[in-house]
N, C-alpha and C positions, 0 to 999 in steps of 0.2 A: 374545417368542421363547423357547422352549423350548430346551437345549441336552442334548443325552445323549449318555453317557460311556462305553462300556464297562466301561473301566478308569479308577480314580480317579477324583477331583475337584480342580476350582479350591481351592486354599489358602481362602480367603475362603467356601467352602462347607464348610469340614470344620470347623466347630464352633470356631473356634479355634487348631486344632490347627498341626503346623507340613508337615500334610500338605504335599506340591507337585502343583503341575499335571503328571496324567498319572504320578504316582509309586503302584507297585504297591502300596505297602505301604498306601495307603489302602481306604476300601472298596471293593468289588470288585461293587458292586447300581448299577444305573441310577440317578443323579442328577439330578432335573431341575433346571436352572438356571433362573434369570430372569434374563435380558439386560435391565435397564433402563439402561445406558449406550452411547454411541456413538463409540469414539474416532476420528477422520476426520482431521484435520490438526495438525500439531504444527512447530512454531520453536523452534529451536536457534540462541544464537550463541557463538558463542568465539575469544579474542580472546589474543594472546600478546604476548610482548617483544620477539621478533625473529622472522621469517619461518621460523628453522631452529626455533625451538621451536612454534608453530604447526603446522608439518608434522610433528611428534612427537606433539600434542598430540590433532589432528583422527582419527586411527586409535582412537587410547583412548578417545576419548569416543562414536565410533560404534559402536564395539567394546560396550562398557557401554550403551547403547542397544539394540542387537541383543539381546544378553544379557536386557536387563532384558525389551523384549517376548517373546521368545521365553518366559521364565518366567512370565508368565501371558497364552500363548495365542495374543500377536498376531503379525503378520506383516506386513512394510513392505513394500508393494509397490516396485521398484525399476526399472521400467520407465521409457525416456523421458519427462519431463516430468512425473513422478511425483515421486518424491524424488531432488532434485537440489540443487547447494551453489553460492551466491560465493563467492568468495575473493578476497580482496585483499592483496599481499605488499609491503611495502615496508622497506626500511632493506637491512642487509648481506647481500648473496648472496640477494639477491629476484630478482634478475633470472636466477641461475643455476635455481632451480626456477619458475620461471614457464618456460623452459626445458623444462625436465625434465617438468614436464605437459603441454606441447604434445607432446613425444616418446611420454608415455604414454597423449594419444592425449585428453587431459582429465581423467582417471581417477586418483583414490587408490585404490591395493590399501589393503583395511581389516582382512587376516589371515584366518586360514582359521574364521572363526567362522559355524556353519549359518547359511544364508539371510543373508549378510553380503557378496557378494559386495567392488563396487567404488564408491565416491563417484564421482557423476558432476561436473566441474565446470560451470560454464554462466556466460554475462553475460546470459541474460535468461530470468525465470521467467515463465509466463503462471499464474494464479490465477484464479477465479471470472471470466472477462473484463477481468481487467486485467493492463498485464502490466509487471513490475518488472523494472528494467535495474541494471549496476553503474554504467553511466557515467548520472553527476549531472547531467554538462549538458546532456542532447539526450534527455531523456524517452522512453521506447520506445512510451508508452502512448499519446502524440498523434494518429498515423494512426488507431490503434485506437477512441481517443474518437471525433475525428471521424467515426470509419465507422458508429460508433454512432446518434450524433445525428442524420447524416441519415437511415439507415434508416426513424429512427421522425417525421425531419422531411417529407422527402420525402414520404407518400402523404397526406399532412393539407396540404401548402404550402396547395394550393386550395381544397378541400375546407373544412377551421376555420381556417387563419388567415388567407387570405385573404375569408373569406365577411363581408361587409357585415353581412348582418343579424343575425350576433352582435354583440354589444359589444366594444368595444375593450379591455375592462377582463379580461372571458371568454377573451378570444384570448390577451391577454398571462400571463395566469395556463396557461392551456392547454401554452402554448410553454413557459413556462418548468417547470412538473410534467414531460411527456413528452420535451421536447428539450433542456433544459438542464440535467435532473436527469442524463442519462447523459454529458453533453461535460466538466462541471464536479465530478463527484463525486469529491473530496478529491485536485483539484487543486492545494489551497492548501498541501498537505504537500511537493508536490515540493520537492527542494532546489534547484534552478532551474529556471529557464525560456528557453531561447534566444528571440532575437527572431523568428527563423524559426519556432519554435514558436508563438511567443505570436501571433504576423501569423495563424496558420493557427488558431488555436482563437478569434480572436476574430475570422473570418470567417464562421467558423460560428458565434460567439455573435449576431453583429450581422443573419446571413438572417433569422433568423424574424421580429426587432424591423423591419426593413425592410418584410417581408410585411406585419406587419401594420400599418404606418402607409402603405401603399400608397406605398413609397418604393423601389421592388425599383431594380438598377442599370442597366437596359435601355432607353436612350433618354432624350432630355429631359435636363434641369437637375438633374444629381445633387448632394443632399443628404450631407453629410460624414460623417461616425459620431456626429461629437456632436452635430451640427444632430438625428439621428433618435434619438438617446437623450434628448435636451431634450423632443423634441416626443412620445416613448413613457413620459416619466418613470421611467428608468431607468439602474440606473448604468456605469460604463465598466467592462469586463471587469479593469484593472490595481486600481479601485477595489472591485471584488466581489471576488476575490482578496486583496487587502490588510485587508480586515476580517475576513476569514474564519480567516487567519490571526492577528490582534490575538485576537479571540475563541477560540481552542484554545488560546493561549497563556493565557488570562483564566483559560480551564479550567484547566488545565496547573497552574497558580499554585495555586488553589482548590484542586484535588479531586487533585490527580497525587502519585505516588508521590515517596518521597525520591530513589530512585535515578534517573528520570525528571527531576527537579529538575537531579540531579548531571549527566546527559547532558546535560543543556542548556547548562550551566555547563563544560563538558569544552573543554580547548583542547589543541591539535596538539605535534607536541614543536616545533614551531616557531611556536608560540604564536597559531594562526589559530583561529577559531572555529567551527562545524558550520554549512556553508553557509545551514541553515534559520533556525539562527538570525542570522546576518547578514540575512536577509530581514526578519526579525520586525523586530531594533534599525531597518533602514530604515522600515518601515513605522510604529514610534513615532515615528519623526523625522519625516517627513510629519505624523502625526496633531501633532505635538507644537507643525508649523509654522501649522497649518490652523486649532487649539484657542487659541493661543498670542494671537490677537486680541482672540477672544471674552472672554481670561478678563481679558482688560486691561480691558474694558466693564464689567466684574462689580466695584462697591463693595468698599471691607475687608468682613471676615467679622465680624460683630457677635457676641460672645457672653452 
């Protein structure tokens, strides 16, 4: 992409200098630019001591966000479902400005800075097809998964996973690429899972495993979920979840940042711990009771 200028140039095309974007004083000839970067989405979080200094805080820092794009060139789109904010307020006089934005309508005024109008507040963002809630227990993204996986389950049920003269082996791999890559993709990060939830994503995890052991629910002697997970060799949705989790954390350990570390390790001023992590410690406790036989079978360590 070519970019030309009338007037001035980008700072970062003027040699050095301490030109600005769009400042006369630079040169005054056509500039051709080369655009090889693309800024598209950006995450912001900020975090205070008490709900009153939060709402002091959240204006200045958008404020100096506006500021900083605007000086070279960008521009936030602030329309619906564009750039939009959680919030979460708790401790003294939370409850008085959780108030106070429902009256405003959801809205922080952010000051009269160009193209800065008002922070939208919201409890749920949708992103690329997924879509983030504030509330931790009841998942917003569940219907959404679901609606997913059938779409791309549905016009195949008959068609490849029920067709005989593929393999069983073909069929199971199939389902699991097209229909359980979109129900399960980084489900393992939620911080819970209701039981309503979990009942509805592993009805849709267990169709396809059904179709294809010729086990559908329609008549006749129905098979239980683990009688058709034995007979598909495959594992229970609480057990695919729980490894997947052990393993980010394995990551997490290895390759993860200190401050990442330190999140993980973060406890409440009333000493609880990041619901995610309460899932992981349950989930070493399982493994720890399941591993815990094996290792009593296993001789001393010779050295």
């Amino acid at each position: 992409l070519v970019v030309k200028r009338d007037v001035g140039r980008p700072f970062w095309a003027s040699g050095g200098s301490s030109v600005r974007w769009g400042d006369a004083s630079g040169a005054d000839d056509e500039t051709p630019t080369f655009e090889v970067t693309y800024v598209d989405d950006e995450l912001m979080m900020l975090a205070g001591k008490s709900p009153s200094v939060l709402m002091v805080a959240i204006p200045i820092m958008m404020t100096a966000v506006c500021r900083s794009f605007s000086f070279f060139g960008f521009h936030i789109n602030w329309k619906p479902g564009k750039t939009e904010a959680f919030i979460n307020l708790r401790g003294k006089r939370s409850a008085e400005y959780v108030a106070q934005l429902a009256m405003n309508g959801s809205m922080i005024e952010l000051g009269d800075v160009p193209g800065c109008p008002s922070l939208r507040i919201v409890r749920q963002y949708t992103h690329l097809g997924s879509t983030i809630s504030t509330d931790e227990w009841a998942p917003a993204d569940t219907p959404n998964r679901i609606r997913s996986a059938r779409a791309a389950y549905n016009p195949l049920a008959y068609k490849v996973f029920g067709m005989r003269s593929l393999s069983r082996l073909v069929r199971l791999r199939l389902y699991m690429a097209l229909v359980l890559a979109r129900l399960l993709y980084n489900v393992h990060v939620w911080s819970k899972i209701t039981p309503a939830a979990y009942s509805r994503l592993n009805s849709m995890y267990m169709r396809g495993y059904r179709r294809v052991t010729d086990n559908c629910m329609k008549g006749g002697k129905v098979k239980t979920d683990a009688q058709v997970r034995i007979e598909a060799g495959v594992p229970s949705l609480a057990y695919l979840l729980s490894q997947k989790r052990l393993l980010l954390l394995a990551s997490v350990i290895r390759n993860g940042s200190p401050q990442l570390h330190g999140l993980l390790g973060m406890l409440s001023y009333s000493g609880e711990r990041l619901p995610w992590v309460n899932l992981v410690i349950e989930d070493m406790r399982l493994l720890q009771t399941a591993v815990a036989p094996k290792l009593d079978e296993l001789g001393d360590p010779i050295l």
